[in-house]
N, C-alpha and C positions, 0 to 999 in steps of 0.2 A: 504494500500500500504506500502514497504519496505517505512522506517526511517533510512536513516544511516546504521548501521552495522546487530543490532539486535534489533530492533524496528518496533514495526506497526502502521500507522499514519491512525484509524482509518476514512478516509472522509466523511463517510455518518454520521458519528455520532450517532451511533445505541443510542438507548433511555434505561434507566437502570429502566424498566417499577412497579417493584415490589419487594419488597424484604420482608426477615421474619427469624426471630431470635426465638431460643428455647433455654434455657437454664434450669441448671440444680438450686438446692435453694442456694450451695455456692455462683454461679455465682451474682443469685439473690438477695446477702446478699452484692453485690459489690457497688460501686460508680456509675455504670452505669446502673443498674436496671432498670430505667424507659422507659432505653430505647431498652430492650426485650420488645417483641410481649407476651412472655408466658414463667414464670416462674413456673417450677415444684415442689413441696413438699418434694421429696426424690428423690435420683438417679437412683429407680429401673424402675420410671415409669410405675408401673403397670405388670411389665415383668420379666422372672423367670432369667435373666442372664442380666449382664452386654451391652455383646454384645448385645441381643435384644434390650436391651434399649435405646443404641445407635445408631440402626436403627431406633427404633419409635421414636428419636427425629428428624431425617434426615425426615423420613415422615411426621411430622406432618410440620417441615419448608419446606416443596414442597408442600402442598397440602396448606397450609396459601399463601403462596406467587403466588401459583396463583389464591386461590381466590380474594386476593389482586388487582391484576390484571383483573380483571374480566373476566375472563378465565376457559373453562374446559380445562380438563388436554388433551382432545383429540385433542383441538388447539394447545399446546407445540409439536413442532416437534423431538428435539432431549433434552435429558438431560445427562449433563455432571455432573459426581459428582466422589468422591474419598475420602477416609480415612486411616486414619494410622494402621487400621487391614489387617490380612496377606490376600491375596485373593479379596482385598477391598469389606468383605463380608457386610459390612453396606451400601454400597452404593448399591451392586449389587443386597441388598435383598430389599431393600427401591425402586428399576428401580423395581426389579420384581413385587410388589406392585402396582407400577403406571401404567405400560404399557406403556412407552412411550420409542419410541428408542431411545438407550443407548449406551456413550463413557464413560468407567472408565478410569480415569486418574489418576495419583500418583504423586505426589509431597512434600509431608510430609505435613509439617503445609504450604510449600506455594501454595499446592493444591485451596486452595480460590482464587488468581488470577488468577492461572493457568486458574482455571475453565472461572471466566470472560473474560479473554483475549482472549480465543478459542471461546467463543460464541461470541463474540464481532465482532471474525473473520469472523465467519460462517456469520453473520448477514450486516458485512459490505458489504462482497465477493457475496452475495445474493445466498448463499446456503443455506437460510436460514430466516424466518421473526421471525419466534419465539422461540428461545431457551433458558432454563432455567438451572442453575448452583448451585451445592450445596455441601457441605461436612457436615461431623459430627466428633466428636472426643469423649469422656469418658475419665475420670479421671480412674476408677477403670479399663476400659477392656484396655489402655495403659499402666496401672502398670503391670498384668496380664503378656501382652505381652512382654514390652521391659524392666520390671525391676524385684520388686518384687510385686506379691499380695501383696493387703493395710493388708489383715489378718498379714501377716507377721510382720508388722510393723519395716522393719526396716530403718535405722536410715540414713536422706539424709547431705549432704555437703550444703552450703549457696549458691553455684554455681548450684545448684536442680532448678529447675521450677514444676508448678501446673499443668497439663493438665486439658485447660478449657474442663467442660460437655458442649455439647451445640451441636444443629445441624443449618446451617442457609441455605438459598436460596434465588439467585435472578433469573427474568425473563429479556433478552435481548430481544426485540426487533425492527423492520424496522418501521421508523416515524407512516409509513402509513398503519398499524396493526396493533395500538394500537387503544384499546377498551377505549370509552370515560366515561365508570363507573368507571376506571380505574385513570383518574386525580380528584384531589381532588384541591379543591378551594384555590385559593392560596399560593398554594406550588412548587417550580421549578421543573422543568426540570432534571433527571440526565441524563447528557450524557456519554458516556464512547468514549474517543476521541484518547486513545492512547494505548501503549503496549511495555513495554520492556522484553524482555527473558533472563533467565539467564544464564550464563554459570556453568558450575560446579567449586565449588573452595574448595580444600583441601587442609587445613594448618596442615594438621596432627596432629593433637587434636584428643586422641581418648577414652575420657571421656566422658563414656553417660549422667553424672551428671553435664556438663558444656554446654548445647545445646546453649547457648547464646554465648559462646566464640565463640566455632566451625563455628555458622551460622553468622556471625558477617562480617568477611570477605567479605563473599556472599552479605552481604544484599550492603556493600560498593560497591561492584565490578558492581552489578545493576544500584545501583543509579548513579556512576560516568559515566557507558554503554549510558544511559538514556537522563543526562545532558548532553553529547557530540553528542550523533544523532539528539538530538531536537536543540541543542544549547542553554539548558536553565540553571537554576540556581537557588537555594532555593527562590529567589526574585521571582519567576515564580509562584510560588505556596503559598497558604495559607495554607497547611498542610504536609508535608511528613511524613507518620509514618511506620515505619518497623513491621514484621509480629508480631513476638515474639520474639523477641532478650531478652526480660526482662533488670534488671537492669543493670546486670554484662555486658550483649552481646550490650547493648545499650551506655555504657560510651565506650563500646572498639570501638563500629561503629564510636563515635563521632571523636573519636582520631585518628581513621584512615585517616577518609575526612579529620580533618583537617591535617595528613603527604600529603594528594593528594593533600592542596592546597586549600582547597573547603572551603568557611566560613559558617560556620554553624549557623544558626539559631537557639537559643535554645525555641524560643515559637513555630516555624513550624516543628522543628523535634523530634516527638513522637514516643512511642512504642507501641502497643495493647495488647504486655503482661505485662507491666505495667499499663497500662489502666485501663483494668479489672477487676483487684484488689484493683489497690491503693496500698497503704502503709501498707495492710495486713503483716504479718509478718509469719503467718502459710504458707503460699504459695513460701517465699524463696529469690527465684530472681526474681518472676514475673509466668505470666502464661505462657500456650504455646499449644500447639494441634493445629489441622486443627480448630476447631472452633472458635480459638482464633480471629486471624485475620479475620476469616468471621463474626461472632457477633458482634464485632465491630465494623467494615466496614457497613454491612447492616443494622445495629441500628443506635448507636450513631453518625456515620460520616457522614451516608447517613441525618439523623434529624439533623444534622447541616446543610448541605446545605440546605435540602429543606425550613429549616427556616431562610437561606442567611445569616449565620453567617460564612459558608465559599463556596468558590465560584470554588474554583480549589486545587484539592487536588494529589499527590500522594501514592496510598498504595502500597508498597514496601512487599511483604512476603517471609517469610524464612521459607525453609524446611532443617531440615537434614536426610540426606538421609541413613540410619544404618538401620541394622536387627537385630534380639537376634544372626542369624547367622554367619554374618559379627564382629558383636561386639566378639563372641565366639574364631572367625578365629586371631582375633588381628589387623583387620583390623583400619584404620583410618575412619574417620566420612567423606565422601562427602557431602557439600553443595550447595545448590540454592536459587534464589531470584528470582521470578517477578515479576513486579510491572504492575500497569493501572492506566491511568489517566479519573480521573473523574470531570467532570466539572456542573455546576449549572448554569439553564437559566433560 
């Protein structure tokens, strides 16, 4: 049900049945390794391009996450997924692949909430008992696209971010559809209890090498959207982390909330593209892609609560919203943020 202005206050509490993380050997070389499902050897995966590769990593995390779930794929009823290629061809050949009907969605890197929040809808609204969510991203087929190929090798600003490799997937569904191979002993509950949307926010920034400035605004304008429909407040939560701001786009989000007023928490408010990495130095200002925020999310965040180290979190994701054509025109960068809240039971 509506939340206030732009929020969905999921009631039935749809259950965040399975999830599954793939990443590439950078990622796997990170601080959060243990907490991929499957780390790869090289970025090619096996496959003669980029792109391919980036679709057999989106397959291999839909087809884990619902084995996960103890599910064939002919019980998922709809799947939502979306990436930062033109055509969202990673997604759309990864659906072709599964057979299962298909919503491609766009949202840049904040394509991972996106994804949750619509199934979460579908699931709540009861159009719906089982649908599954996923993106993927490439380090090498986003240079390709939006900058230069890595052959090139040429030379980024400290403002640069990594595009995490990685593809990840979760399974949403209705209490009372869930397959009981599917709970594992001793471990909570996720529920997915909430939803903010974002609106577009453009500060005209229109430096593709500063993704973190640009989307920065956005991820604030969420979070404050959020805190005012619910009537809550970083005391609310044991976690808020934004999608991929990195380091630069995350001291600027801090400074913002605190001009709104907002006191910020510095142990509950985290980034995922700093996560990721850590204190790598190769990578810049952090990471960033559609997979950033969903690896992390469906790894690490998700193996906190279920080991009730946290109990209510917000993930907040940031996309910015550019094309090599838009960038060409001299346009300015449009941003978004969605965020979901996930809770442990």
């Amino acid at each position: 049900m509506l939340q206030g202005h732009q929020s969905w206050n999921f009631v039935s509490r749809p259950i965040l049945t399975s999830s599954a993380t793939i990443v590439g050997p950078f990622e796997g070389k990170g601080p959060l390794a243990l907490d991929f499902d499957r780390i790869h050897g090289d970025t090619w995966i096996g496959q003669e391009s980029w792109e391919k590769a980036e679709k057999r990593l989106l397959e291999e995390a839909t087809e884990l996450a619902i084995e996960k779930a103890g599910l064939e794929k002919e019980q998922v009823q709809f799947f939502l997924g979306g990436d930062l290629l033109a055509q969202l061809v990673s997604s759309n050949f990864a659906a072709r692949t599964l057979g299962i009907p298909f919503l491609g969605i766009f949202g840049a890197c904040s394509t991972s909430m996106e994804g949750l929040a619509l199934a979460a809808q579908m699931v709540d609204a009861n159009n719906a008992h089982t649908v599954m969510c996923g993106t993927s991203s490439h380090n090498s087929s986003a240079e390709k696209q939006f900058r230069y190929p890595t052959e090139y090798g040429g030379q980024k600003p400290p403002t640069a971010q990594w595009t995490v490799t990685g593809g990840a997937a979760a399974i949403v569904q209705a209490e009372d559809h869930i397959k009981t191979e599917s709970k594992v002993e001793g471990t909570r509950s996720i529920r997915v209890t909430g939803a903010t949307i974002g609106r577009i926010i453009d500060m005209g920034i229109s430096d593709p090498f500063n993704m973190g400035g640009a989307m920065a605004p956005a991820a604030v304008d969420t979070i404050t959207a959020h805190f005012r429909d619910f009537q809550r407040s970083f005391e609310d939560y044991d976690l808020i982390a934004t999608g991929d701001l990195g380091h630069v786009g995350h001291q600027i989000a801090r400074d913002l909330l605190k001009k709104h007023g907002i006191k910020v928490s510095d142990e509950k408010f985290k980034d995922c593209g700093k996560m990721i990495f850590g204190d790598n130095p190769t990578v810049l200002a952090g990471g960033s892609g559609c997979a950033c925020s969903a690896t992390v999310t469906y790894g690490h965040i998700l193996n906190k609560m279920k080991a009730g180290e946290l109990k209510k979190v917000f993930i907040a994701a940031t996309g910015a919203l550019l094309s090599p054509l838009s960038y060409q025109q001299k346009e300015s960068i449009p941003c978004i943020c969605h965020g979901v809240v996930l809770e442990a039971e």
